[in-house]
C-alpha positions as CSV (number, residue, x, y, z in Angstrom):
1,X,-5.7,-0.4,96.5
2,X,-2.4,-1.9,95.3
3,X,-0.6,0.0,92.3
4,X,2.7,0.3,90.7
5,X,3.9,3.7,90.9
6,X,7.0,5.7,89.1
7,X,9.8,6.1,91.5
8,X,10.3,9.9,91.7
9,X,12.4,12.4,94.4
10,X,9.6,12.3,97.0
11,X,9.6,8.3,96.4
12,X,12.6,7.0,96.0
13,X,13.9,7.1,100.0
14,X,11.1,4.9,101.0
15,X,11.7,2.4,98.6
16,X,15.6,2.2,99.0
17,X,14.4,1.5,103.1
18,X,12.4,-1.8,101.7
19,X,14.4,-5.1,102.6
20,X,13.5,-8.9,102.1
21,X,14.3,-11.5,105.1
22,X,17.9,-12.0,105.8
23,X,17.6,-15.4,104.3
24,X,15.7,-13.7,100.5
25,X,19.1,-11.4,100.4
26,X,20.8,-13.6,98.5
27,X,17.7,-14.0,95.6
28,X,17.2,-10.1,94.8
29,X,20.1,-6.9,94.8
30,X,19.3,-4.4,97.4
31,X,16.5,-1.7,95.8
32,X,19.2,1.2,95.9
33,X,21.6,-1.5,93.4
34,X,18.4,-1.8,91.0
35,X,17.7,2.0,90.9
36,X,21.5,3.0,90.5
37,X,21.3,0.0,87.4
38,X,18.1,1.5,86.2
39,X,20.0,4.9,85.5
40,X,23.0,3.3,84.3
41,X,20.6,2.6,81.1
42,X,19.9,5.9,80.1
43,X,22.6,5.8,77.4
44,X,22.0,2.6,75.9
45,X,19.6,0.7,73.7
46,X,17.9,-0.7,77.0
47,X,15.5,0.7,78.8
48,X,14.0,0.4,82.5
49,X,11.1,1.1,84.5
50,X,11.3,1.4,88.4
51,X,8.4,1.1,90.3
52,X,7.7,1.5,93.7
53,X,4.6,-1.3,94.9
54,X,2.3,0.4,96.6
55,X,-1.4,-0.1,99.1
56,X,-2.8,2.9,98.9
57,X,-0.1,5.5,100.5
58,X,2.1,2.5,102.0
59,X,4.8,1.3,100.1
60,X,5.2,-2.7,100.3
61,X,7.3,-3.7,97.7
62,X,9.8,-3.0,94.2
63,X,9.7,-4.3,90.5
64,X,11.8,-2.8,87.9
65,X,10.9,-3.6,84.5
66,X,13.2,-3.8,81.5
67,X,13.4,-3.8,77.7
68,X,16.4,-5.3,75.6
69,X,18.2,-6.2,79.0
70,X,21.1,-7.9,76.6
71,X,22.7,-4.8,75.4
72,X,23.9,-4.6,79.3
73,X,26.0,-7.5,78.6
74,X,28.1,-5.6,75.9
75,X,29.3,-3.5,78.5
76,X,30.1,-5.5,80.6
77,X,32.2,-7.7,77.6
78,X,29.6,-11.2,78.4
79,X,27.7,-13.0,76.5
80,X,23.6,-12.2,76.9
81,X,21.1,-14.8,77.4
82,X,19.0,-15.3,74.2
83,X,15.7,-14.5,76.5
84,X,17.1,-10.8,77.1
85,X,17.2,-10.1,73.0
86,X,14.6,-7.3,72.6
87,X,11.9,-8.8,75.2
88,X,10.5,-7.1,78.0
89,X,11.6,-8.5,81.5
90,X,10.9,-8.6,85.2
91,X,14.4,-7.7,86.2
92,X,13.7,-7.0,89.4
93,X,11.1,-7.6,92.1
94,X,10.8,-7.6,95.4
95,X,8.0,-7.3,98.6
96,X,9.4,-5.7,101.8
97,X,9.4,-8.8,104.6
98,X,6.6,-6.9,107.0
99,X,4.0,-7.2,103.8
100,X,5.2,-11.0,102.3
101,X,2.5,-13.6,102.0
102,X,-0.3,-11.3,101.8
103,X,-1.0,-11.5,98.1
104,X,1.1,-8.4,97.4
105,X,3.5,-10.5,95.2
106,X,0.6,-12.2,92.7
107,X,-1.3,-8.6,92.3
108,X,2.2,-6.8,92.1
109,X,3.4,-9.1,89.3
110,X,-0.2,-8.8,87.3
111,X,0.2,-5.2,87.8
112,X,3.8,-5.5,85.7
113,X,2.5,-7.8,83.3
114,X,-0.6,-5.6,82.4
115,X,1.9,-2.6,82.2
116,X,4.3,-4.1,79.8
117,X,1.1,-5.3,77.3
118,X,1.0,-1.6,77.1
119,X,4.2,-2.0,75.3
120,X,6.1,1.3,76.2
121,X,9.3,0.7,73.9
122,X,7.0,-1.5,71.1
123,X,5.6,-5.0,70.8
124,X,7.9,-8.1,71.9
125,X,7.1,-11.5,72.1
126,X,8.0,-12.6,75.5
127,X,8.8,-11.5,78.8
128,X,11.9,-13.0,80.7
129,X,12.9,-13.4,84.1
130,X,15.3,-15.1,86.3
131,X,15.4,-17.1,89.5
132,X,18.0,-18.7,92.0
133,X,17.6,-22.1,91.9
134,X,16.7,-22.5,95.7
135,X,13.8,-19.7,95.4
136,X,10.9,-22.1,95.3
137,X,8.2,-19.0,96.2
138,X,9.5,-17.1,93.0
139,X,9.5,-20.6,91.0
140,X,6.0,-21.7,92.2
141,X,4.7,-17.5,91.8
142,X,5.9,-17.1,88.1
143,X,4.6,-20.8,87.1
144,X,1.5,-19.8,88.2
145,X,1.6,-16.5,85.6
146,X,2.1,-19.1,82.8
147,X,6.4,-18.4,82.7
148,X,8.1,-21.7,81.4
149,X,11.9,-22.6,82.2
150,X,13.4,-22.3,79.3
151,X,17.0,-24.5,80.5
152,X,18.9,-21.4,79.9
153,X,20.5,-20.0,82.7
154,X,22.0,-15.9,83.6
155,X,24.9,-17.1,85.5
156,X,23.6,-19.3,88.7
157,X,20.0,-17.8,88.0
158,X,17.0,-19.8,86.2
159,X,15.6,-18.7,83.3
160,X,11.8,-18.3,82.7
161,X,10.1,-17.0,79.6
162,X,6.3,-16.0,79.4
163,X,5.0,-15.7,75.9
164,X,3.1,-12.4,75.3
């Protein structure tokens, strides 16, 4: 059974071990770069959820979640992307290359989706995410959840927005 899990001590090695392909390295940051950013919230106004992607005891795969992913940008002295602005996001997400193309990714990503529409930090109306251009798999995966490309753009990275 495939579930999203809170990354605790016991946890959080195996997930940091998870890697894409050599040629996905350049689409997602490296799981131990997403857990040291999802700390790095703790004393702002944005909030994130690491989760490790589990099948039963065997962990497959990574999304962190996020709330209000803009106030990053203040620290950072940049200008946030509109979609960012008090909306939950995928911010990152990733399926370890021994367990890709096995339907992981789809149930992983409806797992996210059904957690957010719990709405742990309160009601928004979208959920954002972002893409390299050359990622077709992500493009085609989040099309298929209903996320539209909105033409903004986080640096070099697409810009898709689902409505909630």
């Amino acid at each position: 059974m495939i579930q999203l899990r809170k990354l605790n001590n016991r946890t959080v090695r195996d997930i940091i071990k998870l890697e894409v392909e050599d040629s996905q390295k350049d689409f997602v940051a490296p799981n131990s770069i997403s857990i040291i950013d999802a700390y790095t919230t703790i004393d702002t106004e944005c909030t994130a959820f690491p989760f490790g992607i589990y099948d039963d005891e065997t962990p497959v795969g990574f999304v962190m979640i996020g709330y209000n992913d803009a106030v990053l940008y203040e620290v950072w002295d940049a200008e946030a992307p509109e979609a960012w602005k008090n909306n939950y996001s995928i911010w990152r997400f990733m399926i370890d290359k021994q367990y890709q193309r096995k339907g992981y990714g789809r149930t992983a990503i409806k797992l996210a989706l059904d957690f957010i529409k719990t709405w742990p930090c309160g009601k928004a109306e979208y959920c954002a995410l972002s893409y390299e251009p050359e990622n077709e798999v992500a493009r085609r995966l989040y099309a298929s959840f209903g996320f539209v490309e909105t033409g903004e753009m986080d640096g070099n990275e697409i810009i898709a927005m689902l409505k909630l």
